[in-house]
Every structure is written in C-alpha cells, then in structure tokens.
N, C-alpha and C positions, 0 to 999 in steps of 0.2 A: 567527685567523691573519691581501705586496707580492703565499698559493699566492700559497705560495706565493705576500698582495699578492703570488703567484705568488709561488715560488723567486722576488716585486719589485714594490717602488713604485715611482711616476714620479714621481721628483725633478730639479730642477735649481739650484746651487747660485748664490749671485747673491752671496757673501760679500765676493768681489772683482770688478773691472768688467775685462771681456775688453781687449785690446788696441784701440786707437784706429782701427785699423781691425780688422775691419769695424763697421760703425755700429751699436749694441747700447743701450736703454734702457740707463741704469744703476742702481742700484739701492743706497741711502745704504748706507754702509759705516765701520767705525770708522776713523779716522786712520793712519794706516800709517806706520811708522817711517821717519825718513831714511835708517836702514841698507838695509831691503826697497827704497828709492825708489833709491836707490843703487845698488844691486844689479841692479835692473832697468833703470836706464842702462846700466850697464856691461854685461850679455848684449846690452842691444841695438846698442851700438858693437862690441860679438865679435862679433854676428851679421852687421855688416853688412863687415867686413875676411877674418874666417875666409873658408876654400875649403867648407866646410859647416857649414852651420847645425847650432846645439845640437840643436835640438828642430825636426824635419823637419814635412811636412806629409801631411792627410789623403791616400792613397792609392788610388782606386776600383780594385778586383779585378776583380770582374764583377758584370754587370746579369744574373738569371736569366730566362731565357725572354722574350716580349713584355708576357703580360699581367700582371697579379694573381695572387699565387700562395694558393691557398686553404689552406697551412699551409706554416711551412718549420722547420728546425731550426739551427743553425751548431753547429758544434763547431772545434777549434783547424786542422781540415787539410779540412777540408769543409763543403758549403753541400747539407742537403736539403730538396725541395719538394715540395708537393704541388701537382699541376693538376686542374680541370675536367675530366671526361671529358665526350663528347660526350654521354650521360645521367650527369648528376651526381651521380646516385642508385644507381646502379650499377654506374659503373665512375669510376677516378682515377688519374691518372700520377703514379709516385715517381721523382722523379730527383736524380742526384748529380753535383756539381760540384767538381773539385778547386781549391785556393785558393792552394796553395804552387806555387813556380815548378820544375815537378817535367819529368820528362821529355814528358810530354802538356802541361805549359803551365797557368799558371794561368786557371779559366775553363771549362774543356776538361769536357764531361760527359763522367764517366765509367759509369756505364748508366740507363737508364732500366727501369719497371716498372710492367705495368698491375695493377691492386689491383680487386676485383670487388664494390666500396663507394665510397660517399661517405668522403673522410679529410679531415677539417677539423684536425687535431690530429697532429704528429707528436713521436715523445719519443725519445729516444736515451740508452741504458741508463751505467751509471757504467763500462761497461768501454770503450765505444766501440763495439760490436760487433752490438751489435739494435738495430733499429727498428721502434718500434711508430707503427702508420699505426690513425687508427680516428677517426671522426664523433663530433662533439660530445653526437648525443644517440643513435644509431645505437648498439645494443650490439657490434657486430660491430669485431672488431681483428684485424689481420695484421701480422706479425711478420716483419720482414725481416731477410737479412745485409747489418749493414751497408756492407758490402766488395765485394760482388757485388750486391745488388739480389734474391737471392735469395729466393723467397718460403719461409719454414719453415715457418711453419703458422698456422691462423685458429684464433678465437674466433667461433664463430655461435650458441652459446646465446643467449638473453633475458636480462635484468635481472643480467649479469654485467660487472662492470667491473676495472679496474684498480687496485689499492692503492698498488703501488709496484713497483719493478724496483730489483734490487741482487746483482751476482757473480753476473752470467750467469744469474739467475732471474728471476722474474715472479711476482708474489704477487695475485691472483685473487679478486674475491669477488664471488659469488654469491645474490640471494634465489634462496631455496626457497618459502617459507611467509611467511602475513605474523609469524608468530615463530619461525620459524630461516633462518640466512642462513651459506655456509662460505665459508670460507676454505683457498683451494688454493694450495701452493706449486708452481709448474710451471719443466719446465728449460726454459731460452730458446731453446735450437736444437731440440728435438725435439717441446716441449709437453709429455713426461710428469711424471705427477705424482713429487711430491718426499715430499710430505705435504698432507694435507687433515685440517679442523677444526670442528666444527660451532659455531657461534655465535648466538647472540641477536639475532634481526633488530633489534632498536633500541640494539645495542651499537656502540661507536665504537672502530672498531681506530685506532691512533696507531704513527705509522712510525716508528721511532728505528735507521735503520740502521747509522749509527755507532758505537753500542753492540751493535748485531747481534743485536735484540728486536721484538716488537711487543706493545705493551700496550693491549689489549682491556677499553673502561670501559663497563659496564653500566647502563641507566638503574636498576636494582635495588641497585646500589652495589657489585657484585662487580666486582674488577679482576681481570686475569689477565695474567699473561707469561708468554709465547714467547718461545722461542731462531728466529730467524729462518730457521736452517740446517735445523733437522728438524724443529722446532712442538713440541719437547718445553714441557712447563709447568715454567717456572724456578724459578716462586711466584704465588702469589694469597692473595685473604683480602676479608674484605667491611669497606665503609669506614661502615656504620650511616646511612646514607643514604639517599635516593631519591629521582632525579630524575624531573620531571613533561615530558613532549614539550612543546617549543615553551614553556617555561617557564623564567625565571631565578633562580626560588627558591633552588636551590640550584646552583652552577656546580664543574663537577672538571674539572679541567684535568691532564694529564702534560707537565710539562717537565724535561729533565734527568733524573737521578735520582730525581724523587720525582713524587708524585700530591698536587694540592693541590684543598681542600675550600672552597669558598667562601661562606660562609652570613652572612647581616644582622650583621656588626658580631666577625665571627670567618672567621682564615684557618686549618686546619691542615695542615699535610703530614706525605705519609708519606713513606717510603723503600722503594724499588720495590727487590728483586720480591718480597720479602717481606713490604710493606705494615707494616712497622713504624711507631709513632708515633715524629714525631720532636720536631714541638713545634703548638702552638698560640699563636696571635698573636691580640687581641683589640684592638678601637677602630683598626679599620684600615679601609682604603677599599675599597668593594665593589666587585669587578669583574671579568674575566676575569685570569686571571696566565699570562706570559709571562716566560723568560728573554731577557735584555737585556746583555749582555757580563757582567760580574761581579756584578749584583744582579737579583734578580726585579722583574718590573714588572708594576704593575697599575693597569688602565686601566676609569676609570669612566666616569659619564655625560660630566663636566664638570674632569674631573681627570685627574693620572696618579701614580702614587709609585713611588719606589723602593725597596724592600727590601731588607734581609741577608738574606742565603740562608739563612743560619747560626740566624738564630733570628725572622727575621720582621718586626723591629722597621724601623720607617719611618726612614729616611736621608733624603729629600726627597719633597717633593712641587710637581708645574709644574700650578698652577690656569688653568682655562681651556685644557687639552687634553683632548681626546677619545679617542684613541687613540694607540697606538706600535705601530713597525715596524723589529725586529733584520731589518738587511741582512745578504746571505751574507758583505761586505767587510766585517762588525763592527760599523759604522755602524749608529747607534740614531738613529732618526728620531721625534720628537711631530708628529701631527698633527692638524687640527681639520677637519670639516669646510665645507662649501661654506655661511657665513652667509646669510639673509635677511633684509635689515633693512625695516622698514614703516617708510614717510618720514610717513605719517600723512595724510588727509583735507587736502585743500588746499595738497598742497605739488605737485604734478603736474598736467599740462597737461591742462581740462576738468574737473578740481578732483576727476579720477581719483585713488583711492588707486597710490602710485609702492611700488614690490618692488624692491629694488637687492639685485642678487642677487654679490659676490664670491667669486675664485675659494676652493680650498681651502688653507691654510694650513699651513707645512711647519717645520720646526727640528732641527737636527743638536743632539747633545750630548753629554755627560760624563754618560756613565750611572752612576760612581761616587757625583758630585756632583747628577747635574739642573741643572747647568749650560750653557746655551746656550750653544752653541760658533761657530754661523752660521744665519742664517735662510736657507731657500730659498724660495725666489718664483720668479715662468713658470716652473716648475718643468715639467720632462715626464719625465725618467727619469734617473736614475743606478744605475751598479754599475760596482764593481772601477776606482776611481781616475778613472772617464771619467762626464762630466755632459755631458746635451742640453740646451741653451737655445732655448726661442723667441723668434724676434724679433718684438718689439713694433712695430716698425717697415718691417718688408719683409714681405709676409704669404708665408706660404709657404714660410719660410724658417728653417735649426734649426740654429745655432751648434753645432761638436764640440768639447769645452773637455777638457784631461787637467788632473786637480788634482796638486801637487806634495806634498809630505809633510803640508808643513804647510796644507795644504788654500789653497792658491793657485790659480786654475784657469789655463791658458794655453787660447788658440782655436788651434786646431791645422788647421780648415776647416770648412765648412756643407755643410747637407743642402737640398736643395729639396725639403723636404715640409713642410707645417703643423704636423703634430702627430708625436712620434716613439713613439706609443703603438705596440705591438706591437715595438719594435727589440731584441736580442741582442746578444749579446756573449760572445765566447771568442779573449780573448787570443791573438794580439794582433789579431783583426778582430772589424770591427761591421761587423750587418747590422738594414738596416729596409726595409719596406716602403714605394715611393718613389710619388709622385702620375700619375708617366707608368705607374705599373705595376710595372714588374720588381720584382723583390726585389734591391737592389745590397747588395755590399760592400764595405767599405773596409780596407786598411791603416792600423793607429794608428803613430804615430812614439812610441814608446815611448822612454821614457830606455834 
C-alpha cells in the first residue's frame, strides 16, 4: 500500500514553472503552446484591470494554540488537536476550532477535553461525528463527540487496535492467543458490540468499505468475507496456497472485486466472495498488485506494469520504477526510490570513496497507457488539485500552487515551513504544521 502512503504521497508537481514572482527553481519543461502563452497574457492584463482577481490568494484562518500540536485532524468546517498534557503520558487536551466564519467567528475554540492518555493520532469517522484520539503505540483509544468534545467511551484492553471506522461504527481487533485474534464490530457512541468474530492471529483482514465487506486472507490460503454491517460470511473458499511469514514466495493481494495469487512467473485471480476462478496470466512481472484507475498495476523490483483487469495480459510496462501509488484524486503516481550512486575510489577529496546520494523520484501518468503525463521533483505533497513546492532557493519556505484541469499549477501563496510533511487538506482548507509551532490554516481561492 501514500496508508494509506497513508489515505498519501508527498508529491509536488514541477510540470509547469510557478509565476515570475515569487522566485522558484524552475524545472525543464516541454514547450508550451502560443495559444497557453496567450492565454496566460491575457488573465494577466484581466487580472491587473478587473475590480477582482480570477484566482484570489492564500487566506490564513487560524494558528492553533502556541506550541506544536502532538496530533491534529482538519475536516471541511473544523480544525482538531491534540496537546501535551502536563504528564504526557497520561493525560492530553482535545480541542476544537471552528474555520467558517460562523456566529462564534472563525478561529473561535469551540470546547476543549482532557483525555487520560498520551494521543499522538487523531482519526475522524466518514460521518463527521466521532473522534478517535489514541497514541501511536499505546493500546488505549477514546472516542469522542465530535460536536461536543464529549467523551463516549475508551478502549483500555492490551494488544487491541483499530481496523477501521465506517456509518457510525468502529471495527476492533484484538490478539487473544498467539493463534487466534477477533474481530469486533462496536457502535460508535455507546461501544456495544454489533458482532464479534474469531480469526487466525496471522490473518490479514483488508477494509473495503465501499463495497460494505471485509475480506480476511489467511497465511493458510483461506479467504473469507464479511458483510461489514453484521459479520455474516458472504463466501469463502481456500485459494491451494500458503504463505510463509516475512516471506515473498507467494504474495495475495485483495483489490477490487477479486483476490490475486502472485507466484514466480504466474498471476491468478479470483472473484470475491465466492473465490471463483476467473483467469490466470502467465510470463508476467512479479510483484505486489494494486488497482490503478482502470488497469491493475504491478510493481516489481525494478519495474512496474499495467494490466487488463479482464484477463491479465500486460498493456505496458515503465522500466526502472520501483513502485506506484493510486491517489484518493485518481492520480496514479510511479515511483523510485532515493538512488545512491559510488563516484568510485579517487574521485573525492582525500581520495575518500564519494556516496551522492538524490532525492526520490516521482512521475504522474496515464495509467490506461504507462504514459508519462509530468514528472514531479521537490516534490513534498499533493491531493485534491492542490501541490506543495519547495523552495530551493529561500530555505524555509513552501510554494501553495492549485493545478488547473489540464494540470497547470498557479501559486496562489507560501508557507514558512521547510518541509510540508504531515499537511491536510479538506476542501476548501489546508492545514500544516508551521516552524514557529502552531498548527495554521489557510483558505484556498478555489475556481
């Protein structure tokens, strides 16, 4: 799997070079039509005559609190954080800030809440309405209303974590034994159970809640689906298999509708949940598989290919990438990573061996084709139409660029921080974590 490379990669797009001001490496580009060149004259004599500009600028909402915030969340109408408490270890403040310019004012905290744990990690459910607060390695999670700051209820078992949250529930999974491990459906606002399921400690439950399932892969080759609402069994069946721990011999992957079998020199899939065969593909590229807008993608050592879903057969392949990453915007990313070249004995000062080490390498494309559509470089992050640049030239400093349809980026304003790792985004605000501390947000000028 941006995890989620998190629900994200840090990409940043360099296909076209930002506006003349502000100052910004630029980065070779194809030739650009006279019509684009044209076109971009002319907004920019409307921009400078109109009573308001096409395309407005970045807007800061609010800075949260003074310091660093040890987790926070955004969503489209609120900004939540977590702090320090004065023992970090046992206690932490949740608070909530509103962002629209509402009758409290944008800014304006609306409650705060002490939590009787470390929360490095805050998640906010697909309804908008819970928030789970809970430490990175700390089992213990509490569950808030989102709306009030209310506390609903904790998780203080051991070796129990999170699966996923979807329609006001929370799905739970628990070791028991070092070979059984369950899984519990619990309601969001009360904690009681829904249903519970017992499972194979070295089994890989796989979240597909848009289909409204979970499919459970066994290192023994048994798969199983769940209906997500009651845990009834949809279908299973065993795929003649077995995988070995911490081994790539044989790789199974669930994407989509099917479960795919990955073995030296042969792919098969089945069709979930009934684990029908549906075909086998032979003299293909070994690797993990992933769906990729309309073709399956598999990414090897030093390769990547794209598939027909339909029956297997390779449509392309981009040599010399190492990985891909389907964004939640569509956007199919190859990437490689971080080379290390040896200059060899005698090319470095004291006739030291020299390591030139560059960064990692990034490319958007036409995942029908495997055609490069724009390379990214200082790449830090993108999603949902909006790319962060760093400047090679002001340290400290992170271009906010909106791409237009046809992937044109405009700068719309900068961040003063180095690097934009950890930023967010929910339409139509972005928040990052800033170098004096707070966690700010901004308004985007959206078309």
């Amino acid at each position: 799997m941006l995890a989620s490379v998190p629900d994200t990669v840090p990409l940043i797009d360099l296909d076209a070079p930002p506006p003349p001001e502000p100052p910004v490496a630029r980065f070779p580009r194809p030739r650009l039509r006279p019509v684009l060149v044209g076109g971009f004259l002319a907004a920019a004599l409307l921009s400078l005559t109109a009573s308001a500009p096409q395309r407005g600028e970045l807007r800061e909402v609010l800075a949260a609190g003074t310091d660093a915030a040890a987790a926070y969340k955004l969503s489209s109408d609120a900004l939540f954080t977590a702090t320090f408490g004065r023992n970090p270890s046992v206690e932490a403040g949740i608070h909530r800030y509103a962002l629209s310019d509402g009758s409290q004012g944008a800014g304006t905290e609306l409650w705060a809440t002490t939590v009787p744990q470390l929360v490095q990690v805050l998640t906010l459910d697909d309804t908008g309405t819970l928030l789970l607060a809970r430490s990175a390695s700390d089992p213990r999670i509490t569950l808030l209303d989102a709306a009030t700051g209310t506390i609903l209820w904790r998780v203080t078992g051991a070796n129990t974590s999170v699966v996923t949250t979807a329609a006001g529930k929370v799905l739970l999974r628990t070791e028991l034994t070092q070979t059984t491990a369950e899984l519990r459906l619990a309601d969001g606002r009360t904690g009681t159970t829904i249903w519970r399921r017992s499972i194979d400690a070295l089994s890989d439950p796989h979240d597909f809640r848009a289909a409204g399932r979970i499919v459970v892969l066994g290192l023994d080759g048994h798969v199983t689906t769940l209906r997500f609402a009651d845990g009834s069994v949809l279908g299973e069946g065993d795929l003649g298999v077995r995988r070995k721990p911490d081994t790539t011999d044989v790789i199974v992957d669930a994407a989509g509708e099917r479960v795919y079998v990955t073995e030296t020199g042969a792919l098969t899939a089945y069709r979930l949940p009934g684990l029908v065969l549906e075909w086998q593909a032979r003299k293909i590229p070994y690797g993990a598989v992933t769906t990729c807008g309309p073709m399956l993608c598999v990414a090897g050592n030093n390769e990547v290919s794209g598939l027909d879903p339909a029956d297997g057969s390779v449509r392309w392949t981009a040599p010399g990438w190492s990985g891909v990453s389907p964004l939640a915007d569509g956007t199919v990313v190859l990437n490689r990573p971080t080379p290390v070249i040896n200059a060899g004995v005698g090319s470095g000062i004291d006739d030291h061996e020299r390591r030139v080490v560059r960064p990692p390498e990034y490319a958007a494309i036409d995942a029908r084709t495997g055609r490069v559509l724009r390379l990214l470089a200082e790449v830090d992050w993108t999603a949902q139409g909006l790319q962060l640049r760093a400047d090679l030239r002001i340290a400290g400093k992170t271009w906010v660029q909106l791409l237009d349809s046809d992937g044109v980026p405009h700068t719309v304003g900068s961040l003063d921080t180095a690097r934009s790792y950890g930023c967010q985004v929910a339409l139509p605000y972005l928040a990052c974590p800033t170098v004096t501390g707070p966690t700010t947000v901004w308004h985007l000028p959206l078309p």
